[in-house]
KETIKE-902099 format. One record per residue: residue number from 0; x, y, z of N, C-alpha, C in turn; residue in three letters. Coordinates in nm, 2 decimals, decimal comma. Example, Ala and Ser with C-alpha at 12.3 -4.5 7.8 and 13.67 -1.06 7.14 Angstrom:
KETIKE-902099
<r seq="0" n_xx="1,32" n_yy="-0,57" n_zz="0,78" ca_xx="1,23" ca_yy="-0,45" ca_zz="0,78" c_xx="1,32" c_yy="-0,33" c_zz="0,78" type="ALA"/>
<r seq="1" n_xx="1,28" n_yy="-0,22" n_zz="0,71" ca_xx="1,37" ca_yy="-0,11" ca_zz="0,71" c_xx="1,29" c_yy="0,00" c_zz="0,79" type="SER"/>
***
This chain:
KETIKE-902099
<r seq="0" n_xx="0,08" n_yy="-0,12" n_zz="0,00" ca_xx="0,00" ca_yy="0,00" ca_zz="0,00" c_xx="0,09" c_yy="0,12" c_zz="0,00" type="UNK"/>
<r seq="1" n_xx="0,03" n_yy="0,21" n_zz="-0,09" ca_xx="0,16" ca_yy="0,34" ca_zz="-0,11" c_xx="0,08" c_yy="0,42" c_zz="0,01" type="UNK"/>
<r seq="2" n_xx="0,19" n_yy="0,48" n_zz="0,04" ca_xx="0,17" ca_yy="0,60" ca_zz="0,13" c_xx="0,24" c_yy="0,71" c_zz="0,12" type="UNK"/>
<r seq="3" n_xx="0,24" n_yy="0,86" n_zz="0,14" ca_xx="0,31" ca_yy="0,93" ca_zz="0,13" c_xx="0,20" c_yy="0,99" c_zz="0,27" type="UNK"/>
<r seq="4" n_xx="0,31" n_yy="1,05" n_zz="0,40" ca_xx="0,24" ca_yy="1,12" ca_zz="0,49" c_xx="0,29" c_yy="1,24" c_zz="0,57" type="UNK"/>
<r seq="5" n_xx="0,26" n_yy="1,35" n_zz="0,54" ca_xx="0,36" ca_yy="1,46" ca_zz="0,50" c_xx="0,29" c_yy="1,51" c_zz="0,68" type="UNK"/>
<r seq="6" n_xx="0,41" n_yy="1,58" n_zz="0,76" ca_xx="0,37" ca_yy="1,62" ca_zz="0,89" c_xx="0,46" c_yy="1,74" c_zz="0,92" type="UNK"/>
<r seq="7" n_xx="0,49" n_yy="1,78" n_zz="1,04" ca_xx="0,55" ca_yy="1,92" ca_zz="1,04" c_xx="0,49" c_yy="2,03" c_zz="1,07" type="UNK"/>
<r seq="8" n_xx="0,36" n_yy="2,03" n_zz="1,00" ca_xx="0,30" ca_yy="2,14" ca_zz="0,97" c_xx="0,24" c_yy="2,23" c_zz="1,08" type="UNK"/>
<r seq="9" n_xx="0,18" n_yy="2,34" n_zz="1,06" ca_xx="0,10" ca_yy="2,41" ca_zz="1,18" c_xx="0,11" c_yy="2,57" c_zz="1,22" type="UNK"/>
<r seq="10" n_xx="0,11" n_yy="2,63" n_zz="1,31" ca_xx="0,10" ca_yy="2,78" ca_zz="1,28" c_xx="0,30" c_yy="2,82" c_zz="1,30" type="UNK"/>
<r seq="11" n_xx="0,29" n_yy="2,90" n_zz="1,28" ca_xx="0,39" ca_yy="2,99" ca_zz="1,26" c_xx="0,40" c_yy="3,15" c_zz="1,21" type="UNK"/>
<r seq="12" n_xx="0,51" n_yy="3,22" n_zz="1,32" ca_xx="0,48" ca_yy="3,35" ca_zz="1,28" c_xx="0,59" c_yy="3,38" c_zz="1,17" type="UNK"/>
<r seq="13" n_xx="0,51" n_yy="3,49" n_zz="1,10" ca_xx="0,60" ca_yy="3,53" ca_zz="0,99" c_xx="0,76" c_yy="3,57" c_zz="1,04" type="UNK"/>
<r seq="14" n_xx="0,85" n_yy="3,57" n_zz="0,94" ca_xx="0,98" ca_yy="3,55" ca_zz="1,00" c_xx="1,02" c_yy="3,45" c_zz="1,06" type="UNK"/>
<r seq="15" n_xx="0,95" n_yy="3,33" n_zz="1,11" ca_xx="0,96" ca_yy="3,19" ca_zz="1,18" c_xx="1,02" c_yy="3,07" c_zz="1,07" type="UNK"/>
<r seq="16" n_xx="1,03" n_yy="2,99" n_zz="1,12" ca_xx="1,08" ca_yy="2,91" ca_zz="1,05" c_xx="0,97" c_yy="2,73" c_zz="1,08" type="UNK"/>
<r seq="17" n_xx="0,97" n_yy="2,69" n_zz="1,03" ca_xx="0,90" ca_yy="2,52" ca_zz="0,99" c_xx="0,97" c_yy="2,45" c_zz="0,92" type="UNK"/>
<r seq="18" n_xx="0,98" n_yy="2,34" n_zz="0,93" ca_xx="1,05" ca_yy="2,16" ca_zz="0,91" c_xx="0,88" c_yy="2,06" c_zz="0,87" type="UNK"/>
<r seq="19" n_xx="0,88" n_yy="2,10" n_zz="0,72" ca_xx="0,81" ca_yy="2,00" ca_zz="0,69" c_xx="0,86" c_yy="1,85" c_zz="0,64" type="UNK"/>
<r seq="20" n_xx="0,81" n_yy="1,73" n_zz="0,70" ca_xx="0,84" ca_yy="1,65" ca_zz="0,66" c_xx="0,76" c_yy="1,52" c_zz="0,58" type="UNK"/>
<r seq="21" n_xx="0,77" n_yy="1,47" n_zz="0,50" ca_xx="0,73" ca_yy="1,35" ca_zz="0,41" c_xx="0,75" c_yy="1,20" c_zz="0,43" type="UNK"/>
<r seq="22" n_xx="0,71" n_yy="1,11" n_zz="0,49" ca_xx="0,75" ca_yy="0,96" ca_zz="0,49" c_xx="0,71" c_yy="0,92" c_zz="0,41" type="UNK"/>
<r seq="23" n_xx="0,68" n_yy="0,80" n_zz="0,32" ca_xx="0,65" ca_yy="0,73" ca_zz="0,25" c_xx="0,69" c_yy="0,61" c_zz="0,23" type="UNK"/>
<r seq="24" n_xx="0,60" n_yy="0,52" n_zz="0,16" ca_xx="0,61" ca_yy="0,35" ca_zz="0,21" c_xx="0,55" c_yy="0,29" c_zz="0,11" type="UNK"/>
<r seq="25" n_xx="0,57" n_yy="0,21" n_zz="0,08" ca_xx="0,48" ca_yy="0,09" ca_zz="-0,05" c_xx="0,54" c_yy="0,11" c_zz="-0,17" type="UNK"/>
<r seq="26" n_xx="0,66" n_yy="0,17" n_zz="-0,17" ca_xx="0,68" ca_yy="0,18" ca_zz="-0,31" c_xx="0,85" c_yy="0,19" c_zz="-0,33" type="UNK"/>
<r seq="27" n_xx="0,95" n_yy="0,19" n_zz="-0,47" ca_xx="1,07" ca_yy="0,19" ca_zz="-0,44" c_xx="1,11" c_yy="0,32" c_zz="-0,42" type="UNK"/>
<r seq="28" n_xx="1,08" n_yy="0,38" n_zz="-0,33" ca_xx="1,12" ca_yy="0,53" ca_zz="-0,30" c_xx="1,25" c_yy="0,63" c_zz="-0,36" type="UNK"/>
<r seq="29" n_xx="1,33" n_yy="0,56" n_zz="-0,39" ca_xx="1,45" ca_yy="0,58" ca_zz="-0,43" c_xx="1,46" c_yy="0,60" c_zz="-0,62" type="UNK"/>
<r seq="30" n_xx="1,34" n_yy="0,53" n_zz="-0,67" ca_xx="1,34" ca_yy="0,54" ca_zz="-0,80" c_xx="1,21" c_yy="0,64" c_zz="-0,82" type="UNK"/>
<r seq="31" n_xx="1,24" n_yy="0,79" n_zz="-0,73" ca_xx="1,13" ca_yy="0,81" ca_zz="-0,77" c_xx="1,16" c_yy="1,01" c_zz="-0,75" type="UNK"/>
<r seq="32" n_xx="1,14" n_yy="1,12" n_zz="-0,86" ca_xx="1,16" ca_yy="1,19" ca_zz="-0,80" c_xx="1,06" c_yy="1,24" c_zz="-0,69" type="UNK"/>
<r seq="33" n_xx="1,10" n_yy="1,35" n_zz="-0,60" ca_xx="1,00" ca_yy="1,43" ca_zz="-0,51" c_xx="0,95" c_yy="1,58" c_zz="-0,56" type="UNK"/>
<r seq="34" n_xx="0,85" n_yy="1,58" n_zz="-0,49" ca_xx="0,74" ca_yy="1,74" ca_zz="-0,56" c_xx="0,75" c_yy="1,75" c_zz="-0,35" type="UNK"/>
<r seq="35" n_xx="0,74" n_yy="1,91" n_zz="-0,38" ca_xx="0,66" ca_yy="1,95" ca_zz="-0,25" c_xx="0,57" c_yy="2,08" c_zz="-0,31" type="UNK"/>
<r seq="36" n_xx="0,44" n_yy="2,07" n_zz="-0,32" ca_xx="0,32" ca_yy="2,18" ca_zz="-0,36" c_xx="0,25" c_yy="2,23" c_zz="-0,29" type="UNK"/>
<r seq="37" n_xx="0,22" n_yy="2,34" n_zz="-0,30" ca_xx="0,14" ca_yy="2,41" ca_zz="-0,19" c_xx="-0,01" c_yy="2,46" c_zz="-0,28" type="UNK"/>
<r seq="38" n_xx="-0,10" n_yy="2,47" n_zz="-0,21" ca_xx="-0,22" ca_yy="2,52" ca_zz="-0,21" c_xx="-0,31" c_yy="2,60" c_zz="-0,14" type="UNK"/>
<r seq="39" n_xx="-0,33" n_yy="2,75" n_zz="-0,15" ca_xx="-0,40" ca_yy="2,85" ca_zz="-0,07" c_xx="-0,52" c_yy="2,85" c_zz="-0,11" type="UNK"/>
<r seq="40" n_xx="-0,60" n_yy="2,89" n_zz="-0,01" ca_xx="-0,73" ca_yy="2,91" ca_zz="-0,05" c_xx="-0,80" c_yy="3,01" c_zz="-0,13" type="UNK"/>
<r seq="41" n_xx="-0,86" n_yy="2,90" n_zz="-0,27" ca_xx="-0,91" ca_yy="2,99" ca_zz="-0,35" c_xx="-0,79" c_yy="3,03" c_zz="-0,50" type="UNK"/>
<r seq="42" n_xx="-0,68" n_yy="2,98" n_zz="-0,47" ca_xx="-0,57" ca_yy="2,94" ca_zz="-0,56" c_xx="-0,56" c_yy="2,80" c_zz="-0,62" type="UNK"/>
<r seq="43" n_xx="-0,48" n_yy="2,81" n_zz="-0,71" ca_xx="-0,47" ca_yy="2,67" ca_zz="-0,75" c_xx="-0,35" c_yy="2,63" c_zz="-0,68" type="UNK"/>
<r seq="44" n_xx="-0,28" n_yy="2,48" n_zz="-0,72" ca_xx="-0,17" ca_yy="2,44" ca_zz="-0,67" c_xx="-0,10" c_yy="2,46" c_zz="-0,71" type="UNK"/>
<r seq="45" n_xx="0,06" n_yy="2,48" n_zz="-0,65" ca_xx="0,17" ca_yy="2,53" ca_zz="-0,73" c_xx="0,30" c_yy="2,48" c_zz="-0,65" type="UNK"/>
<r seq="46" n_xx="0,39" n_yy="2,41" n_zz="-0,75" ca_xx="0,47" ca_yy="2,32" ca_zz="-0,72" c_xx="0,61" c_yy="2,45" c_zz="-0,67" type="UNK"/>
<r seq="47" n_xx="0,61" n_yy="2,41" n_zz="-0,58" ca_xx="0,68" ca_yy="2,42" ca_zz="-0,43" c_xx="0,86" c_yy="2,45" c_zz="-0,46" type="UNK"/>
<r seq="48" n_xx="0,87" n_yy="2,28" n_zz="-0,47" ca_xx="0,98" ca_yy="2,25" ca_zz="-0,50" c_xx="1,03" c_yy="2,09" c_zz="-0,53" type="UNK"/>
<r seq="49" n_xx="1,15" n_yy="2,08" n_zz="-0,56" ca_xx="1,15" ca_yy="1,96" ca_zz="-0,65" c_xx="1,26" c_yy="1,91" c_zz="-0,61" type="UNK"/>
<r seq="50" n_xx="1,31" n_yy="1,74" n_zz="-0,60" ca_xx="1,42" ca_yy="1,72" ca_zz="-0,56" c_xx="1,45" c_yy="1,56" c_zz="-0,65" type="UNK"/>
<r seq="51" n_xx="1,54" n_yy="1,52" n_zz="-0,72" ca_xx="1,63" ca_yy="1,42" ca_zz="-0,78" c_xx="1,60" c_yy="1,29" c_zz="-0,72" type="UNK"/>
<r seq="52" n_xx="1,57" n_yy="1,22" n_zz="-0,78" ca_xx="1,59" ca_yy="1,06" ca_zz="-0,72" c_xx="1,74" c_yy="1,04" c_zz="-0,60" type="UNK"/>
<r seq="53" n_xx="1,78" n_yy="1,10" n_zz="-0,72" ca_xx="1,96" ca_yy="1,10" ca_zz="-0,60" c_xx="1,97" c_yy="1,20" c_zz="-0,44" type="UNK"/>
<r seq="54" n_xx="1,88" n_yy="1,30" n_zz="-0,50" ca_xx="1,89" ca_yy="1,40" ca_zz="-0,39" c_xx="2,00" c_yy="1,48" c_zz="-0,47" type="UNK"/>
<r seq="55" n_xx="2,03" n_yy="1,50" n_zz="-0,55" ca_xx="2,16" ca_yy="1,57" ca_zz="-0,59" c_xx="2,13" c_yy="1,71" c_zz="-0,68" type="UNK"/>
<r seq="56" n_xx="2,04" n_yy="1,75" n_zz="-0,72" ca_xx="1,98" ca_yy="1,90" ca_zz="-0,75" c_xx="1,83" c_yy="1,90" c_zz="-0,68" type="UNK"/>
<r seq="57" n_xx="1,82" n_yy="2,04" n_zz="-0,69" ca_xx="1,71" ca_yy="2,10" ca_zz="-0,64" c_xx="1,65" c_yy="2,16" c_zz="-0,73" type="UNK"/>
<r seq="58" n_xx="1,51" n_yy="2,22" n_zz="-0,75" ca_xx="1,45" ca_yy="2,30" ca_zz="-0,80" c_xx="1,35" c_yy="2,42" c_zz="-0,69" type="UNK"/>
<r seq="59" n_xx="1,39" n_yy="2,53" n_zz="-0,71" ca_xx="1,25" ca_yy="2,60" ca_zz="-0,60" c_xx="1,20" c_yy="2,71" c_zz="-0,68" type="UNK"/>
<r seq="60" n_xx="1,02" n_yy="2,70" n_zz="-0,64" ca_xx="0,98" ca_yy="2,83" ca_zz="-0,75" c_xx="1,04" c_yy="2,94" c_zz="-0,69" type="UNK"/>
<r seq="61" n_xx="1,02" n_yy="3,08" n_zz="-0,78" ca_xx="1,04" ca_yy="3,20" ca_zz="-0,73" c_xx="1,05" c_yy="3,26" c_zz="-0,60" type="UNK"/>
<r seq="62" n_xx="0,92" n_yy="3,23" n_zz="-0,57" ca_xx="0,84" ca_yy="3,30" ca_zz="-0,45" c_xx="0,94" c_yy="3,26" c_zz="-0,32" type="UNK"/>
<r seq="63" n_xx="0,98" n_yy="3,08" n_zz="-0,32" ca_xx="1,08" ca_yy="3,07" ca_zz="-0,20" c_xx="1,20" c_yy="3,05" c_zz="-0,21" type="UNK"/>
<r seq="64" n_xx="1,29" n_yy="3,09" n_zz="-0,33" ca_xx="1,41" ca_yy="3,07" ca_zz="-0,36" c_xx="1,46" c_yy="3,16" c_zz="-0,25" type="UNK"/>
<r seq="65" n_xx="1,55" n_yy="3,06" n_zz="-0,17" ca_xx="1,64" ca_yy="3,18" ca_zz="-0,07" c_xx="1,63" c_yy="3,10" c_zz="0,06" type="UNK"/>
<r seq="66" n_xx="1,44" n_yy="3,11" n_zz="0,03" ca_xx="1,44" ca_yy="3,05" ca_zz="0,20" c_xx="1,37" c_yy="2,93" c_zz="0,24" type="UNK"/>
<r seq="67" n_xx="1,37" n_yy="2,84" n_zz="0,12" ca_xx="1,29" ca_yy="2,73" ca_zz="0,16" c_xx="1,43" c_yy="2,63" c_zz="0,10" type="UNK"/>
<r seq="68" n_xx="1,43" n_yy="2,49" n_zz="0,17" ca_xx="1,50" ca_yy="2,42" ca_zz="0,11" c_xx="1,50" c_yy="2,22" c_zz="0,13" type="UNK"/>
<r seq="69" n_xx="1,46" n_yy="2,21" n_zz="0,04" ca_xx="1,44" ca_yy="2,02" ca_zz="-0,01" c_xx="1,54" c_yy="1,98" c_zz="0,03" type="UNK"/>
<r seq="70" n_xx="1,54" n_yy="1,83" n_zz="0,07" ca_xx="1,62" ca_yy="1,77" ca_zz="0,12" c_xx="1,54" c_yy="1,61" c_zz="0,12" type="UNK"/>
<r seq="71" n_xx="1,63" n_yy="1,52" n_zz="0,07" ca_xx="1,57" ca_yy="1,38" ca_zz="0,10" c_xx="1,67" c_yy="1,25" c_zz="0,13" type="UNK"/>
<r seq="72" n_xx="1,60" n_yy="1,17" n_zz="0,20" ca_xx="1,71" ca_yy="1,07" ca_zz="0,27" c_xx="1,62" c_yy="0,92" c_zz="0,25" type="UNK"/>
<r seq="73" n_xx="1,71" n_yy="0,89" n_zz="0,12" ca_xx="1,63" ca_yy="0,76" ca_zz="0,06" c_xx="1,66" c_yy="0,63" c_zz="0,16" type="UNK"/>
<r seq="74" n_xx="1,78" n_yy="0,66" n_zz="0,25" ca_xx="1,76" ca_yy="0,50" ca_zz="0,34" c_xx="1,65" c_yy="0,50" c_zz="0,41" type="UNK"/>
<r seq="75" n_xx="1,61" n_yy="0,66" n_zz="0,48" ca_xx="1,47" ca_yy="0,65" ca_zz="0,59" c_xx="1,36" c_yy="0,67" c_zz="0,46" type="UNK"/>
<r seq="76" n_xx="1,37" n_yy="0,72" n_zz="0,38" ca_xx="1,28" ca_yy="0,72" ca_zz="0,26" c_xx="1,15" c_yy="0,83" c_zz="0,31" type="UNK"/>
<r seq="77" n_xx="1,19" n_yy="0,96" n_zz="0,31" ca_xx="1,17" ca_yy="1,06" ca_zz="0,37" c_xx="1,23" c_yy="1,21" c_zz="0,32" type="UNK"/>
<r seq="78" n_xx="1,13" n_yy="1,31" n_zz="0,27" ca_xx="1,16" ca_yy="1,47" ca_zz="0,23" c_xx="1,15" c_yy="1,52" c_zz="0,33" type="UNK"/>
<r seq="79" n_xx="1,21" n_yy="1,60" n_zz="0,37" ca_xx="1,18" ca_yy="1,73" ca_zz="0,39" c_xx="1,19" c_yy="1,90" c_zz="0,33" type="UNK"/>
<r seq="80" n_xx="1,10" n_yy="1,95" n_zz="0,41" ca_xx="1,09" ca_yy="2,10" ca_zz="0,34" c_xx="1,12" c_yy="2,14" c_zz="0,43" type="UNK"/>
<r seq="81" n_xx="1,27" n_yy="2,23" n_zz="0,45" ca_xx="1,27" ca_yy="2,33" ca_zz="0,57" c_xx="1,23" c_yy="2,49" c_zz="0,50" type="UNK"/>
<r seq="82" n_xx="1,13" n_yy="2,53" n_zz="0,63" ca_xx="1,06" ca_yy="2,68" ca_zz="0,58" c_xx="1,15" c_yy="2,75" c_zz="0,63" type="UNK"/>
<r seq="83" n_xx="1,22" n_yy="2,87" n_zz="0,57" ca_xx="1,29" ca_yy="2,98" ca_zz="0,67" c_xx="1,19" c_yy="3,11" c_zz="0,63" type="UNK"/>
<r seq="84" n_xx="1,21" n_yy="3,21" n_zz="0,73" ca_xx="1,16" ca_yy="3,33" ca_zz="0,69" c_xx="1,05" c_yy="3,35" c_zz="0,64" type="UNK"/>
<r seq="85" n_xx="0,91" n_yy="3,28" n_zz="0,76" ca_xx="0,79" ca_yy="3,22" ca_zz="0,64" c_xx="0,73" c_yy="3,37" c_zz="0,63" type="UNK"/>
<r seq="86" n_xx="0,65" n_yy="3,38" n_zz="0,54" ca_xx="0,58" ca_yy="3,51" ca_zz="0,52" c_xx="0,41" c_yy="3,47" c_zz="0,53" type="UNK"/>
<r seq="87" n_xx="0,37" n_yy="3,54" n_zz="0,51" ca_xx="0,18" ca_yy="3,54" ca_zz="0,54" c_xx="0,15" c_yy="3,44" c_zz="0,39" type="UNK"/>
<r seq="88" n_xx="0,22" n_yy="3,47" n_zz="0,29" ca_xx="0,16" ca_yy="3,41" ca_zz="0,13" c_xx="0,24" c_yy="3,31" c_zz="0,14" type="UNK"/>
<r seq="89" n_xx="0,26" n_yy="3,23" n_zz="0,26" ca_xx="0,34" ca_yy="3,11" ca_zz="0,26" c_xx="0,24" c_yy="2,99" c_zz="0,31" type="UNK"/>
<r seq="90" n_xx="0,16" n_yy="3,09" n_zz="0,35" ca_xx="0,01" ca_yy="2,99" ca_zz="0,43" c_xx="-0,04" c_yy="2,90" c_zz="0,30" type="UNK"/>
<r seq="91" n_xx="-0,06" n_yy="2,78" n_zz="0,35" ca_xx="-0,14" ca_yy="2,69" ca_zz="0,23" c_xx="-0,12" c_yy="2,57" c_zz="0,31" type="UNK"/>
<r seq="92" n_xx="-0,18" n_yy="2,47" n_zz="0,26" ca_xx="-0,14" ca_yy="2,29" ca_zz="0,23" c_xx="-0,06" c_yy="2,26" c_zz="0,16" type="UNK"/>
<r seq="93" n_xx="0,01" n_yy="2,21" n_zz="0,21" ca_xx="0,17" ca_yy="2,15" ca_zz="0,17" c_xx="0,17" c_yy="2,02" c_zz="0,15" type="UNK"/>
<r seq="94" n_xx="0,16" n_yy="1,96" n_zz="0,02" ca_xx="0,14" ca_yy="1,80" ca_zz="0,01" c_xx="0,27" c_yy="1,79" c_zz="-0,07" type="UNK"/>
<r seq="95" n_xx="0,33" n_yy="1,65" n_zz="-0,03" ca_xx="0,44" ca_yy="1,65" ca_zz="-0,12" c_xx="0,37" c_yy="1,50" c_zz="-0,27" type="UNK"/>
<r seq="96" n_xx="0,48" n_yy="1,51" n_zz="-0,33" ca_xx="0,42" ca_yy="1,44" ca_zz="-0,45" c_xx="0,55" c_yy="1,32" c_zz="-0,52" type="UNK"/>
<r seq="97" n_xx="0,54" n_yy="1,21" n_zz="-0,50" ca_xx="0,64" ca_yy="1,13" ca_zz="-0,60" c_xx="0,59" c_yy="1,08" c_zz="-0,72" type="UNK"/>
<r seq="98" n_xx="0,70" n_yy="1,10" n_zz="-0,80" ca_xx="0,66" ca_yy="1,08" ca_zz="-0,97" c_xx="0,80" c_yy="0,98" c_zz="-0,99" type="UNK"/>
<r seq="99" n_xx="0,75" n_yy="0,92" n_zz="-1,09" ca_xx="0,84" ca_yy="0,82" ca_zz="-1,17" c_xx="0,75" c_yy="0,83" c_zz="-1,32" type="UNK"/>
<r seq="100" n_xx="0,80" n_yy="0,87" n_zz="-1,42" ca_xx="0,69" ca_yy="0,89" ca_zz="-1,53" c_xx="0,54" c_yy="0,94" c_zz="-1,51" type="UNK"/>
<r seq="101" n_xx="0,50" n_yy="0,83" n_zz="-1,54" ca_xx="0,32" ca_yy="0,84" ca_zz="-1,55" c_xx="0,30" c_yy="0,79" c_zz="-1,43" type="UNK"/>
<r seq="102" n_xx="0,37" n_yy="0,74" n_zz="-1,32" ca_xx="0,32" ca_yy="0,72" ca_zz="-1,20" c_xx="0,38" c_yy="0,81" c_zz="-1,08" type="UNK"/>
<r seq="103" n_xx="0,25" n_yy="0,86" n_zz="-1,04" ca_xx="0,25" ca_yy="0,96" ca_zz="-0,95" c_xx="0,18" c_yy="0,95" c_zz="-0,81" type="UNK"/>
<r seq="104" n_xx="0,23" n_yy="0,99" n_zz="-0,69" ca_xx="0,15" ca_yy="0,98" ca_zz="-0,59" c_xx="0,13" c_yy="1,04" c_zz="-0,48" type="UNK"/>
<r seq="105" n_xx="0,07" n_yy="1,12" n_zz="-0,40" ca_xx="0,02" ca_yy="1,23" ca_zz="-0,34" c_xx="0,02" c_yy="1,21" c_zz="-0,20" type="UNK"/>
<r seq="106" n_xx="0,06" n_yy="1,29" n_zz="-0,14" ca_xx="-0,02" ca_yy="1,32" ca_zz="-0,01" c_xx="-0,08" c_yy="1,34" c_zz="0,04" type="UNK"/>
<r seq="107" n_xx="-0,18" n_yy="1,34" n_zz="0,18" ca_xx="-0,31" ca_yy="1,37" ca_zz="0,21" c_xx="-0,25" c_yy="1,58" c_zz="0,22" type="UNK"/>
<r seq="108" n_xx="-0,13" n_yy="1,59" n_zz="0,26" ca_xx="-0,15" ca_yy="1,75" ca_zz="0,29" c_xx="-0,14" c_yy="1,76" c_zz="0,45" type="UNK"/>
<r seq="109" n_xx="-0,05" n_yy="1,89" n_zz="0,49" ca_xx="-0,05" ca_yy="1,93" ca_zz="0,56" c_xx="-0,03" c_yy="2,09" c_zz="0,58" type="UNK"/>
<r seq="110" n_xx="-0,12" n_yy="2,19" n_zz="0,66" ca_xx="-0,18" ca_yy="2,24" ca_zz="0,71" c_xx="-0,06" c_yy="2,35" c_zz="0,73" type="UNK"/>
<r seq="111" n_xx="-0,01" n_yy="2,46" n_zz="0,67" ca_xx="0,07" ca_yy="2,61" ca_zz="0,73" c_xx="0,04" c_yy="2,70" c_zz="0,76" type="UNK"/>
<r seq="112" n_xx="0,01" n_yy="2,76" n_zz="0,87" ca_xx="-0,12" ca_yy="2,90" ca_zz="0,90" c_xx="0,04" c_yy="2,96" c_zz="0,96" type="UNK"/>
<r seq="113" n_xx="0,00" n_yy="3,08" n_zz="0,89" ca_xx="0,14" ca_yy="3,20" ca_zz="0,94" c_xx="0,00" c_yy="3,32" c_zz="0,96" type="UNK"/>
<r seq="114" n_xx="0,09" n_yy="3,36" n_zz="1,08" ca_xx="0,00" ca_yy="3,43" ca_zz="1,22" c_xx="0,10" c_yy="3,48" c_zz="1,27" type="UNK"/>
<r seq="115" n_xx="0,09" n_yy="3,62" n_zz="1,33" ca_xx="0,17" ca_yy="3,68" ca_zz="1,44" c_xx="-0,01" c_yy="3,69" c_zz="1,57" type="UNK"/>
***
């Protein structure tokens, strides 16, 4: 059974920092790259950031180049997203996503509320 189950999440104040993380199970993890996407309310989804089967490049959209950063550890078979410097338009669901071609597989999402 695949799983991907992304945790970490929760309030934080702007300027703060969050450690989102991803486990996943049922599948060869390691032959697979990583997405991490976010979704605000009333926006569509929009891919986050991206990380190599190897772990050996990164991709980050615009908005968090600087201060967000992927990271993955294929023996625990596990991403993370460290948030630095979150801002208010950082607030959304953060699901992460594994792809290998046409096979793809999702997270239920977890929850960012930035609040002072």
């Amino acid at each position: 059974q695949v799983q991907l189950v992304e945790s970490g999440g929760g309030l934080v104040q702007p300027g703060g920092s969050l450690r989102l993380a991803c486990a996943a199970s049922g599948f060869d993890f390691s032959s697979y790259a990583m997405n991490w996407h976010r979704q605000a309310p009333g926006k569509e989804r929009e891919l986050v950031a991206a990380i190599t089967r190897a772990g050996d490049s990164t991709i980050y959209a615009d908005s968090v180049k600087g201060r967000f950063t992927m990271s993955r550890d294929n023996a625990e078979k596990i991403v993370h997203l460290q948030m630095n410097d979150v801002s208010p338009e950082d607030a959304a669901v953060y699901y992460c996503q594994a792809v290998n071609g046409l096979s793809k597989y999702w997270g239920q999402g977890t929850q960012v509320t930035v609040s002072s």
